[in-house]
C-alpha positions as CSV (number, residue, x, y, z in Angstrom):
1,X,0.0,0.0,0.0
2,X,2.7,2.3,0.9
3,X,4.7,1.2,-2.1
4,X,1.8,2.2,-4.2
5,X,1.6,5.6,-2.6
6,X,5.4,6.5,-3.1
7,X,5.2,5.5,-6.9
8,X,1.8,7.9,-7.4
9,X,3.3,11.0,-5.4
10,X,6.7,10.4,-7.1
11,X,5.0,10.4,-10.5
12,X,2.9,13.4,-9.4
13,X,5.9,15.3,-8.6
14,X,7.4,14.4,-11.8
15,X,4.3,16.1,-13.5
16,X,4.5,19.0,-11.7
17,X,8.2,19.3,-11.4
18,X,8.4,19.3,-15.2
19,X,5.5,21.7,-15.5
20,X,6.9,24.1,-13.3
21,X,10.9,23.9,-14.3
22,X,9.8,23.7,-17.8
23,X,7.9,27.0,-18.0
24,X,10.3,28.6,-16.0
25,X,13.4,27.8,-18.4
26,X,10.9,28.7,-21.7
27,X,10.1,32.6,-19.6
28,X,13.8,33.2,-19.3
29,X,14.5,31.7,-22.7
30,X,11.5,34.4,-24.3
31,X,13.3,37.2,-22.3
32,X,16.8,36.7,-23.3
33,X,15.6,36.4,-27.3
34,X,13.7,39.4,-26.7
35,X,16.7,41.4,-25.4
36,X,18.7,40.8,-27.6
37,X,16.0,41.3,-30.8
38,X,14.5,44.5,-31.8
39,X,10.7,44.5,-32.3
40,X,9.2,45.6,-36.2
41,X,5.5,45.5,-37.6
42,X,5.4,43.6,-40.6
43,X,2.5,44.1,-43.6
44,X,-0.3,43.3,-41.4
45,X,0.7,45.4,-38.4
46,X,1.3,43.1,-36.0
47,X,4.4,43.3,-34.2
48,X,7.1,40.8,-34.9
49,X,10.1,39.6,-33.2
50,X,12.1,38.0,-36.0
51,X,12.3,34.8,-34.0
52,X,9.9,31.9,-35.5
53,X,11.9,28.8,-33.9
54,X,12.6,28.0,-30.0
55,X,14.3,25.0,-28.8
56,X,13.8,22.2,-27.4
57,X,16.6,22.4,-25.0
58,X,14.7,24.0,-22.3
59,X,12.1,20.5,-22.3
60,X,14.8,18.1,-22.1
61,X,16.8,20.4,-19.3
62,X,13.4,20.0,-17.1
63,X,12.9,16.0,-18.1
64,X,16.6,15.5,-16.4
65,X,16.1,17.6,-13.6
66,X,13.0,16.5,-12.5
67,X,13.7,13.0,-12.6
68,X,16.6,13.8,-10.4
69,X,14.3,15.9,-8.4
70,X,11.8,13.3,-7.9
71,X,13.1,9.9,-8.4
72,X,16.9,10.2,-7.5
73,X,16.8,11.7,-4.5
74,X,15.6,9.8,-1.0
75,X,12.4,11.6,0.0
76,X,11.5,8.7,1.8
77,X,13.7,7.0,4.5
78,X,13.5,3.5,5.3
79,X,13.1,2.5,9.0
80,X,16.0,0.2,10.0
């Protein structure tokens, strides 16, 4: 039963590790194109950054460290 629990609030932690880490690292990724790239309206008036492509480096960054996070460190100590 306990066993059980452990894999569900690792897994959940995962989720929201990855979530949270993920959108963090894309928000200073989006700042640090920006600052470096002017703004300009194209034809249609709409501002434009220049920038059409992001990476995915910021996705796999959060994968790692949230399995770390979650799975690799001892949350949970066993009674001796």
């Amino acid at each position: 039963m306990f066993t059980t629990l452990r894999i569900i609030y690792k897994f959940l932690a995962f989720i929201i590790l990855f979530v949270l880490i993920g959108s963090l690292i894309v928000y200073f990724e989006s700042i640090t194109l920006n600052e470096n790239n002017s703004l300009f309206i194209d034809d249609s008036g709409v501002k434009q950054t220049g920038i059409s492509e992001k990476n995915n480096i910021p996705i796999y960054i959060s994968i790692v460290v949230s399995y770390f996070l979650s799975y690799k460190i001892p949350w949970f100590k066993k009674k001796d």
